[in-house]
C-alpha positions as CSV (number, residue, x, y, z in Angstrom):
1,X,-5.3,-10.1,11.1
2,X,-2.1,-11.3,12.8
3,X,-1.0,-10.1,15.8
4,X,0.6,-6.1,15.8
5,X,3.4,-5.1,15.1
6,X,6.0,-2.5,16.6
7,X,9.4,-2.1,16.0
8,X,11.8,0.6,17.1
9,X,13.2,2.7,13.7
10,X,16.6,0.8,13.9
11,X,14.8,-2.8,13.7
12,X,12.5,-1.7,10.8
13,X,15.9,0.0,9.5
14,X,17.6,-3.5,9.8
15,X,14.7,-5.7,8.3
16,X,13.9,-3.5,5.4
17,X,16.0,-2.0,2.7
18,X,16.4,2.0,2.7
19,X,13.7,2.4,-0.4
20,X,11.3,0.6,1.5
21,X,11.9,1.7,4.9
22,X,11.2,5.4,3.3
23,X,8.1,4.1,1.4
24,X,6.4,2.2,4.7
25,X,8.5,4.5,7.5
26,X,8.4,7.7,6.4
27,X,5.6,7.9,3.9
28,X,7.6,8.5,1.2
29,X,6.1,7.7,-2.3
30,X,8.1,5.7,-5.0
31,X,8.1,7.4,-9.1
32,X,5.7,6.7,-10.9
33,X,5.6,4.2,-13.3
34,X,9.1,3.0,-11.4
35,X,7.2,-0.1,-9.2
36,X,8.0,-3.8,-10.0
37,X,4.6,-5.0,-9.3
38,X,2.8,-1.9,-11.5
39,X,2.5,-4.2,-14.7
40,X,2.0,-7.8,-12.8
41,X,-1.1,-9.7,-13.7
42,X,0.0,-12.7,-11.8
43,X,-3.2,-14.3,-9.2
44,X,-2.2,-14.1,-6.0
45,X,-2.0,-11.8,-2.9
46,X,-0.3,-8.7,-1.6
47,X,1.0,-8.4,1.0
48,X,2.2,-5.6,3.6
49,X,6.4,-5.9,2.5
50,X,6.6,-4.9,6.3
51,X,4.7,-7.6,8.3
52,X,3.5,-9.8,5.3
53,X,-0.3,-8.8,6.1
54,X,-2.6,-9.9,3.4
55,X,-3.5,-6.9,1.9
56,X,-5.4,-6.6,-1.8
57,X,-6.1,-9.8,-3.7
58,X,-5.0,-9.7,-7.7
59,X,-8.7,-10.4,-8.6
60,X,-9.3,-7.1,-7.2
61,X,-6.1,-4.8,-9.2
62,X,-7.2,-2.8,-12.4
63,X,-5.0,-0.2,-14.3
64,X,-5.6,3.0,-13.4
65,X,-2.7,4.3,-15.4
66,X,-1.8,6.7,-12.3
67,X,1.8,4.8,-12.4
68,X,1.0,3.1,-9.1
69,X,-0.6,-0.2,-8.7
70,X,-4.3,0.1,-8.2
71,X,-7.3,-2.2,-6.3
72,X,-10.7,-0.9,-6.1
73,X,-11.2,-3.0,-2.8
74,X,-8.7,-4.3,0.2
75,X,-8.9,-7.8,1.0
76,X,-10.5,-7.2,4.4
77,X,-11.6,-3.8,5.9
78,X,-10.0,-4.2,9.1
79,X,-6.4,-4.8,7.0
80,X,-6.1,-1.2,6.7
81,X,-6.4,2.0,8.4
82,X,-7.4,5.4,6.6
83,X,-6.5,8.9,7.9
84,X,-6.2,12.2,6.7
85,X,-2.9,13.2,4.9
86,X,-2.9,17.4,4.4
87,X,1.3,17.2,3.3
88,X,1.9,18.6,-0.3
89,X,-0.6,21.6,-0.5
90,X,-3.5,18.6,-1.0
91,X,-6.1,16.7,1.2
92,X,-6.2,12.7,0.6
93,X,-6.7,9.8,2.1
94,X,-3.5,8.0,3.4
95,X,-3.6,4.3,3.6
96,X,-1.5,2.5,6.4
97,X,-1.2,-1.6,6.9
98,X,-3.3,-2.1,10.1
99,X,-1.1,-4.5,11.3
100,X,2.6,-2.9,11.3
101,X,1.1,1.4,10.8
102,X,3.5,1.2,7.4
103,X,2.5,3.6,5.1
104,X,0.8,2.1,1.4
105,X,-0.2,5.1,-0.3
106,X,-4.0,6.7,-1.0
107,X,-7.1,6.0,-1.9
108,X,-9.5,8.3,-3.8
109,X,-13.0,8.0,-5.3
110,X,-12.2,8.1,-9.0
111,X,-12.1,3.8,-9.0
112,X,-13.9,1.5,-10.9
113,X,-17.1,0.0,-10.4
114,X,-18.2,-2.1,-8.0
115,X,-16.7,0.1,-5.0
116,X,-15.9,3.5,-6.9
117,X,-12.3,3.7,-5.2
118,X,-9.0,3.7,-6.1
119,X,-6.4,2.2,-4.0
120,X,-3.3,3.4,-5.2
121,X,-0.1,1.6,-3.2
122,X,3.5,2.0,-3.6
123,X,5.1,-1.1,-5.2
124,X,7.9,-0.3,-2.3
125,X,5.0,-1.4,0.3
126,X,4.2,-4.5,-1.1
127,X,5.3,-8.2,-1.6
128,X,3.6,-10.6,-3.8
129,X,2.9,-14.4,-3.7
């Protein structure tokens, strides 16, 4: 993983544009079905649209026709950070990019086979290549 992160809210306000800085900033969650990246099969890697952290690789995506993209692994373990997320009258499982703290999205355990999960991210939080 590269090296943190931190940026006041007027830097991350002045590198990223106001849909993404309310996706990664303020946890914010884009329609569904609305993501660019929600119907690419490209191979390649996502990553973090905050800090460019390599996040989920495009071996690992499958449709989970939720309207969000969908991995049933991250790349590496240590690439993200899991915590608790009680808002909307519902416990889940936030997912933030270790690297920069911007919010992704959730993962549950209603994924595919080999890991069970569901990694459901917010087009808004990522960049592919």
């Amino acid at each position: 993983m590269g090296e943190p992160v931190q940026k006041s809210a007027e830097q991350w306000r002045a590198t990223l544009d106001p849909d993404r800085y309310r996706v990664l900033r303020e946890a914010a969650t884009e329609p569904p079905f609305s993501g660019s990246l929600l119907y690419n099969h490209d191979d390649g890697t996502y990553l973090c649209a905050g800090c460019g952290e390599p996040l989920f690789s495009s071996s690992a995506k499958f449709d989970s026709q939720s309207g969000w993209p969908s991995f049933f692994e991250p790349l590496r373990q240590d690439s993200v950070e899991l915590s608790e997320d009680r808002t909307h009258g519902m416990v889940r499982t936030e997912v933030r990019c270790a690297r920069c703290g911007g919010h992704l999205g959730h993962v549950f355990d209603d994924g595919p086979a080999p890991s069970g999960q569901r990694w459901c991210v917010n087009s808004l939080a990522l960049r592919f290549t």
